[in-house]
C-alpha positions in Angstrom: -83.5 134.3 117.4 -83.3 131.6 119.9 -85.9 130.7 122.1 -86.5 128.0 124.8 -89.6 126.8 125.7 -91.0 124.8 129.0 -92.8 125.6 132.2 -93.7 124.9 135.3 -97.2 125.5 137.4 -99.6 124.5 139.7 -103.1 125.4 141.3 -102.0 124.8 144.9 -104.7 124.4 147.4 -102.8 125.0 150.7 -106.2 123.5 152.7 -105.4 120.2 151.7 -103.3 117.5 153.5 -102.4 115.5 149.7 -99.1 117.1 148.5 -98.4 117.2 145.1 -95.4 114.7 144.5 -92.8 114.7 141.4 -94.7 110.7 140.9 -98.1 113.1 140.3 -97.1 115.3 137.8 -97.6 114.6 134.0 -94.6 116.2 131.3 -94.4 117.2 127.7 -90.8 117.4 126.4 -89.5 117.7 123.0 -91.6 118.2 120.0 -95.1 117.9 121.8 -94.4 120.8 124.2 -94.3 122.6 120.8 -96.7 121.0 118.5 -98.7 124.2 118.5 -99.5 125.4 115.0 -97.7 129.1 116.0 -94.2 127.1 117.0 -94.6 126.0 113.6 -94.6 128.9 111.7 -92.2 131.3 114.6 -89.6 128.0 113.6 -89.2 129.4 109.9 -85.8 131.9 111.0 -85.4 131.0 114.4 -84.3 128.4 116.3 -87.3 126.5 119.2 -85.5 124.7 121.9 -88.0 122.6 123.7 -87.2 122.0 127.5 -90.0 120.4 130.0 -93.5 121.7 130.9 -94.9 119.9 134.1 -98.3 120.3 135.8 -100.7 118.6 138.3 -103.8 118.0 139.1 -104.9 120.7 142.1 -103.8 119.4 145.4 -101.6 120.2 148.2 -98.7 122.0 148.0 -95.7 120.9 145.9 -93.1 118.8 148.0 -89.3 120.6 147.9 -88.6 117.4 146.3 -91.4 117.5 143.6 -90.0 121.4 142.8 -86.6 120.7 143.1 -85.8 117.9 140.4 -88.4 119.5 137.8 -86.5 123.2 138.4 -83.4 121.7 137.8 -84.3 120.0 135.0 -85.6 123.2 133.2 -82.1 124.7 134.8 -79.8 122.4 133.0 -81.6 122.5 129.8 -81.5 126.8 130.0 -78.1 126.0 130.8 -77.2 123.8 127.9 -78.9 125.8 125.3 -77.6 129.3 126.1 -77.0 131.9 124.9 -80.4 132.7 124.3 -82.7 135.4 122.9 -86.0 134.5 124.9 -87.5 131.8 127.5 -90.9 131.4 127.1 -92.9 129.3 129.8 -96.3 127.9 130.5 -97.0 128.7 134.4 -100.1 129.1 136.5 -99.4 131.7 138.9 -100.7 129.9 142.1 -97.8 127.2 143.0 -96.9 126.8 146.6 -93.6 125.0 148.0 -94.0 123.6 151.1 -91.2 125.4 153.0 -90.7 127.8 150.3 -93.5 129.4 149.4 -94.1 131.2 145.7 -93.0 128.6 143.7 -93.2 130.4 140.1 -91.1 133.1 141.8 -89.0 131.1 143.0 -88.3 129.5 139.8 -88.5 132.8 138.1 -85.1 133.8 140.4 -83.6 130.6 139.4 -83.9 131.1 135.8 -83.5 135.3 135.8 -80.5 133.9 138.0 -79.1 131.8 135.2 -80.3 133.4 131.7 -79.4 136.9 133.2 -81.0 140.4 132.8 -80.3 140.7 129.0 -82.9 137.5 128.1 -86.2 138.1 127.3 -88.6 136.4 129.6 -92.2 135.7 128.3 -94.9 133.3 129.8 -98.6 132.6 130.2 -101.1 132.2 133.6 -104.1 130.8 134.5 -106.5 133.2 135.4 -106.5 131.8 138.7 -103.0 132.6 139.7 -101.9 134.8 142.4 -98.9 137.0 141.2 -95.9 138.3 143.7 -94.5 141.7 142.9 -91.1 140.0 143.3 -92.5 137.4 140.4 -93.9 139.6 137.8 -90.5 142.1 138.0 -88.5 138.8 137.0 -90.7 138.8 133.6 -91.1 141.0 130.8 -94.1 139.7 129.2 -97.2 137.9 130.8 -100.8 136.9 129.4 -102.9 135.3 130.8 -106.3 133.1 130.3 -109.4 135.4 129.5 -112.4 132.4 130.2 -113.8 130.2 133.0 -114.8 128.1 132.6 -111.4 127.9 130.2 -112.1 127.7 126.4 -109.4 129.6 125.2 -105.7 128.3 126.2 -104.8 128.0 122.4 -105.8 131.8 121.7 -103.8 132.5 125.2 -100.7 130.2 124.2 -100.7 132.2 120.6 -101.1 135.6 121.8 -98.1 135.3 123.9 -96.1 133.7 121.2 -97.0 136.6 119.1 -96.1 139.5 121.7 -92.7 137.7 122.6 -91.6 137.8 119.0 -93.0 141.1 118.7 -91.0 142.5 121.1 -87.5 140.2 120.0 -87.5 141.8 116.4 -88.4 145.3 117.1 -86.2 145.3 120.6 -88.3 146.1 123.1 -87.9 145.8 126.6 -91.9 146.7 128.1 -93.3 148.4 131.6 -95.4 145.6 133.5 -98.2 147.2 136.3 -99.1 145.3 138.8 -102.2 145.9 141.1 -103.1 143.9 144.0 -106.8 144.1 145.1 -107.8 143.8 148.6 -110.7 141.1 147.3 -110.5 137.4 147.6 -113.5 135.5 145.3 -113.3 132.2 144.5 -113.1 130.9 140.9 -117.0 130.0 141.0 -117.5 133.4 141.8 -116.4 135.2 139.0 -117.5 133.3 135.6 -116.6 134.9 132.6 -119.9 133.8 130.7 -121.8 136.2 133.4 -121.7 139.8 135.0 -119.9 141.3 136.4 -116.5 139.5 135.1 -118.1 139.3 131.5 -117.7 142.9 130.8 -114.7 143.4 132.5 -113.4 140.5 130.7 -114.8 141.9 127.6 -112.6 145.6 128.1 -109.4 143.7 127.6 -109.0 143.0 123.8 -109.8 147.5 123.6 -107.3 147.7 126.1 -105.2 145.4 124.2 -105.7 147.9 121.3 -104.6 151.3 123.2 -101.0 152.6 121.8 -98.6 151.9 124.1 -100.7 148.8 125.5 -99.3 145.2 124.2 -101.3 143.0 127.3 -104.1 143.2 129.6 -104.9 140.7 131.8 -107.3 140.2 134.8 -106.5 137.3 137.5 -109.1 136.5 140.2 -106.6 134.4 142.1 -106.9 130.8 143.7 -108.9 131.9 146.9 -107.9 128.2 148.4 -103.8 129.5 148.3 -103.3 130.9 151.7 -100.7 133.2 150.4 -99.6 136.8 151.1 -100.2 136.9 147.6 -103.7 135.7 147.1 -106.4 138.1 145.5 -107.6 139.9 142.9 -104.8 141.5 140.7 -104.5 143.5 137.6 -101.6 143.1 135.2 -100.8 145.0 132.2 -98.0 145.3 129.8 -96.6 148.1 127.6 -94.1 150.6 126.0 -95.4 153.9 127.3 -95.0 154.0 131.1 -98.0 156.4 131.5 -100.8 154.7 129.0 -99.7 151.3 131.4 -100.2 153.2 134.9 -103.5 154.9 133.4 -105.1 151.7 132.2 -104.4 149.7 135.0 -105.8 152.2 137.5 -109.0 152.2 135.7 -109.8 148.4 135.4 -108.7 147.9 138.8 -111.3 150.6 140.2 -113.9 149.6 138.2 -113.3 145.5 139.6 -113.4 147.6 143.3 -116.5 149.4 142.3 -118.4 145.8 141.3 -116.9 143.9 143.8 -120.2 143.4 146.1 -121.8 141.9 142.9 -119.5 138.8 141.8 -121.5 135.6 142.9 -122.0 132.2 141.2 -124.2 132.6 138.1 -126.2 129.1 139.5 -128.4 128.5 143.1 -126.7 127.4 145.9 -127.9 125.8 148.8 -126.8 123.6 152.0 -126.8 119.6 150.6 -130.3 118.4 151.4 -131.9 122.0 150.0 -129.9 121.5 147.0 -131.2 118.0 146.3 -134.8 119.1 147.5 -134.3 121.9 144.8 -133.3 119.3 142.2 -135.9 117.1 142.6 -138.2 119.4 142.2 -136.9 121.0 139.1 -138.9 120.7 135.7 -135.3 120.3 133.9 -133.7 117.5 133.2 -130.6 116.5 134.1 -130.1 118.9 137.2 -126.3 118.8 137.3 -125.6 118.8 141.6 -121.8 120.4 142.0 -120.2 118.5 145.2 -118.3 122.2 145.6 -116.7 121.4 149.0 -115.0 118.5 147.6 -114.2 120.3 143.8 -110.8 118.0 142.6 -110.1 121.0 140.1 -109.7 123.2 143.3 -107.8 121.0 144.9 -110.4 119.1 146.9 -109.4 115.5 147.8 -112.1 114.3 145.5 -113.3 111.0 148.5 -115.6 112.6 150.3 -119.1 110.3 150.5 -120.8 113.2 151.9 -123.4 113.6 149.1 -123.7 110.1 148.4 -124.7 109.7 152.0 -127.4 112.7 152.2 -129.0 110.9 148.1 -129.1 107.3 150.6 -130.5 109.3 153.3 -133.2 110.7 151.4 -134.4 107.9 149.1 -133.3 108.9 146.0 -133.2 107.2 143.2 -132.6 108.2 140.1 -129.3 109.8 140.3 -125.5 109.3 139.8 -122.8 110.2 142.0 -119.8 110.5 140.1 -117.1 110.1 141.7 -115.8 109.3 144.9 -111.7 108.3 144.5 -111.4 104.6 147.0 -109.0 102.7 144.8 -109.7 100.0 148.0 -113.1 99.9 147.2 -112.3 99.5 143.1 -110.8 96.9 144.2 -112.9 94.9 146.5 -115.7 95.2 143.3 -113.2 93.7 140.8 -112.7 90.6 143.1 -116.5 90.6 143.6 -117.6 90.6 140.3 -120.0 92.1 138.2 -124.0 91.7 139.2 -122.8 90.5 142.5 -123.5 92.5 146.1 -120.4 93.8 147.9 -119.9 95.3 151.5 -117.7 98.9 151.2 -116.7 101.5 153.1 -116.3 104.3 151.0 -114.2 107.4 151.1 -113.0 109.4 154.0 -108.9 108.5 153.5 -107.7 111.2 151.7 -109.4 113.9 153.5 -110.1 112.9 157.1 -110.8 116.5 158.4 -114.0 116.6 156.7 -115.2 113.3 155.3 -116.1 110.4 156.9 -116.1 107.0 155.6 -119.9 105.3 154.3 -120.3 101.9 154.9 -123.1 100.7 152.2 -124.1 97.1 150.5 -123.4 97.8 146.5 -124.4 95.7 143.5 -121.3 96.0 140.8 -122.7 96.7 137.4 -119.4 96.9 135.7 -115.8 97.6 136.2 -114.4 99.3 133.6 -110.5 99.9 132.3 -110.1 103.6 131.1 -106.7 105.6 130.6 -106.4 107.0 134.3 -107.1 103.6 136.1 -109.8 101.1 136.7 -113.4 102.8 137.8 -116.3 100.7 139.1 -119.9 101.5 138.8 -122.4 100.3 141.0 -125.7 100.4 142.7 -126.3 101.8 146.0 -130.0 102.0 147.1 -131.1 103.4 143.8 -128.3 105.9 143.1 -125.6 104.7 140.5 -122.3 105.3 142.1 -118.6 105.4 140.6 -115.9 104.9 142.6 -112.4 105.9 141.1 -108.5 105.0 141.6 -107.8 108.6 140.7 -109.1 111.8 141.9 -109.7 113.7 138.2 -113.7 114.9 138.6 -115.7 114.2 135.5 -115.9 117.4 133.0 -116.7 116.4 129.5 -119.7 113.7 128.6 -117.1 111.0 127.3 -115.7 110.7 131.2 -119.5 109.2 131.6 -119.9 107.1 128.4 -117.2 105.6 128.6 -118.8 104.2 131.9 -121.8 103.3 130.0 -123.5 106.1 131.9 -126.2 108.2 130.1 -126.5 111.7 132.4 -129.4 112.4 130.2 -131.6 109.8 131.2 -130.9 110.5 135.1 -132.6 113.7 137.1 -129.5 114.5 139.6 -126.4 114.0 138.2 -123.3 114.9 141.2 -119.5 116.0 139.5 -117.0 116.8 142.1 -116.4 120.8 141.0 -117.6 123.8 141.4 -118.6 125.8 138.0 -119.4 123.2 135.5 -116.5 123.0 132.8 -117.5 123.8 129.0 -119.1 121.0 127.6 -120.9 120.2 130.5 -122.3 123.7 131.0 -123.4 123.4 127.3 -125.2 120.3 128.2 -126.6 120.9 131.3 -130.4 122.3 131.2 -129.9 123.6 134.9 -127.3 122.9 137.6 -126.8 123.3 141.7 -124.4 123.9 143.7 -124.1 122.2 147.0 -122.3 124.1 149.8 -120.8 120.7 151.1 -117.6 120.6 153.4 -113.8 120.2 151.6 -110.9 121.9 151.3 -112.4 124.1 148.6 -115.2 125.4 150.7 -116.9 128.3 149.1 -117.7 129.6 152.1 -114.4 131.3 152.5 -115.1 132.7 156.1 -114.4 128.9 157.3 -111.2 128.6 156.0 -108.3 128.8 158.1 -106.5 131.7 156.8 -103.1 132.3 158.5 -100.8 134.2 155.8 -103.3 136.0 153.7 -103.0 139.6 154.1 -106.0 141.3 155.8 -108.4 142.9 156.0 -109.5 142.0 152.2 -113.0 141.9 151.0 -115.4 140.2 151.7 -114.2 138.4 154.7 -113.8 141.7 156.3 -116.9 143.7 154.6 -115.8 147.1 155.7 -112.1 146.9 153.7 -111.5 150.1 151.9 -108.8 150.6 149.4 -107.1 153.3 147.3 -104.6 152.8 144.9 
């Protein structure tokens, strides 16, 4: 058999005014895109022929340019390598064009276009992507991520590897359902580690198991994609047309029967509630999530909103990390170390809802790490890191490498919304804020023009049959 491998996604947060450029995207091509221990062994009898994979950061939506030279890229190596057996691609789900729309389906055409019908078409998702009939038709296999926070993108990459070559050496072509929900939740919402999305999580591996079943997957969609394609959908795989339709239906009605009861699994609470409730907390840390302004959703990741309302209040001992001002990096490295600065912080990248904070700092240090110089000083008490880039801080090495202890502090602030793995593992207790950003969690304040209504809950009286 031969196979080639690439992919192309993106968690596009159509909310924000950054677009995603071809200069922000980071690639894997040749034998890194498959260094996975599964390429290894599925190379023994067939030939791997290793294209591009290319991602970003959440953001804006992706430029025609940005989409354009990375979809021709993956074009003219398809091109040069057919014929082929099987293309199998890493996507997200949730990638908008500006001008075009469904990115993945769009690509999807292109390639279907190219490859033709005979070519077996595999690929993975994010849980978070929002799936076009138009794009899951184009495929013949999809999985996609069973966790959020994510733990499990190895299991996901080798359960798809696994089914494709199933499915090359036994010949067989399977039925994809699709079912679209009526109900829009976003990511924070619906964590996998708590109910209700733990047990329906958990029905997938016996669905998995049912003859005639190959893959079940559940995607709860990027709620900051204003999409026709953006909610809830169901999606599962098979050989026998009826076992597909009938376990579909059921997972998708019981998802509509629990849907009043997704929620975050932590407290949330309007900014100066949420720090009251922090300080007040036996615990710590008390991990603070600045949700508004959550980079991993696509928020711009320079709002000064929180660091403003910690000032305000006369806290202390806290760290707000971070707030992306490369201007501001900069003005500290010409300043110094232990000496005072004047900034004005934040409020460039998203100017609809952050304004700038103008604040005297003390530099403690500025420090050279592999995405870009970061500077942390003192504000009135509150430690502060200010960033070139916009990545938020997920793991503990993101604050050691600053020098920064979160142990040692009572409010720690991360620009997301859930807290990723380790964090969650390290946090005794965490908050999160209701600020302002283009990943508000309050979804009713969003300015949805092409989402397909009425969908639940921003229109509580939504009913919906199959």
């Amino acid at each position: 058999m031969k196979i080639a491998v690439g992919g192309f996604g993106h968690e596009s947060n159509t909310f924000s005014t950054i677009p995603t450029r071809y200069e922000d995207l980071r690639f894997a091509r040749g034998e890194e895109l498959i260094a996975a221990e599964i390429w290894r062994q599925v190379r023994d009898g067939h030939e791997i022929v290793p294209l591009v994979r290319a991602w970003a950061q959440p953001s804006g939506p992706v430029t025609p340019d940005c989409y354009r030279r990375v979809a021709d890229e993956l074009l003219s190596g398809l091109e040069k390598s057919l014929p082929l057996d099987a293309v199998f691609l890493s996507l997200h789900g949730a990638m908008e064009v500006e001008g075009l729309g469904d990115g993945e389906g769009e690509l999807l055409r292109e390639i279907r276009g190219l490859v033709g019908e005979d070519v077996f078409i595999a690929g993975t998702l994010d849980l978070h992507g929002n799936l076009s009939g138009e794009f899951v038709r184009r495929c013949n296999l999809l999985t996609a991520l069973r966790t959020a926070p994510h733990r499990d993108s190895r299991e996901t990459e080798l359960r798809g590897v696994r089914l494709t070559m199933a499915c090359l050496q036994e010949g067989l072509r399977p039925i994809t359902e699709l079912i679209k929900l009526p109900l829009l939740l976003p990511g924070e919402s619906a964590v996998t580690e708590v109910e209700p999305a733990r047990s329906l999580y958990a029905r997938l591996p016996d669905i998995d198991a049912q003859p005639g079943i190959l893959a079940s997957s559940l995607l709860i969609g990027c709620a900051w994609t204003d999409s026709p394609h953006t909610s809830v959908s169901v999606l599962i795989t098979g050989t026998d047309a009826a076992a597909v339709r009938r376990q579909a239906l059921e997972l998708a009605e019981e998802i509509w029967r629990v849907r009043a009861e997704f929620g975050p699994d932590v407290p949330t609470a309007e900014i100066d509630e949420a720090i009251r409730m922090a300080l007040e907390a036996p615990q710590r840390p008390v991990f603070l999530s600045d949700s508004g302004d959550n980079t991993t959703a696509g928020g711009a990741g320079d709002s000064p909103f929180v660091l403003e309302r910690l000032v305000a209040l006369g806290v202390k001992d806290a760290v707000m990390a971070g707030i992306c001002d490369p201007a501001a990096v900069q003005r500290c490295e010409q300043a110094g170390e232990r000496n005072g600065v004047d900034l004005v912080i934040g409020g460039k990248l998203d100017q609809q809802f952050a304004q700038p904070f103008a604040a005297r700092a003390t530099v403690r240090r500025v420090v050279r790490t592999d995405r870009g110089p970061r500077a942390v000083v003192d504000i009135e008490g509150v430690t502060t890191v200010l960033q070139t880039d916009r990545a938020a801080f997920t793991c503990l090495r993101d604050f050691e490498e600053l020098g920064i202890d979160p142990g040692r502090k009572k409010i720690v602030v991360v620009k997301v919304g859930y807290l990723f793995s380790e964090l969650r593992d390290f946090a005794p207790k965490s908050i999160m804020a209701l600020t302002p950003g283009f990943a508000d969690q309050r979804l009713d304040r969003l300015p949805y023009r092409k989402l397909r209504r009425p969908i639940y809950p921003l229109d509580p009286q939504t009913t919906w049959r199959v």
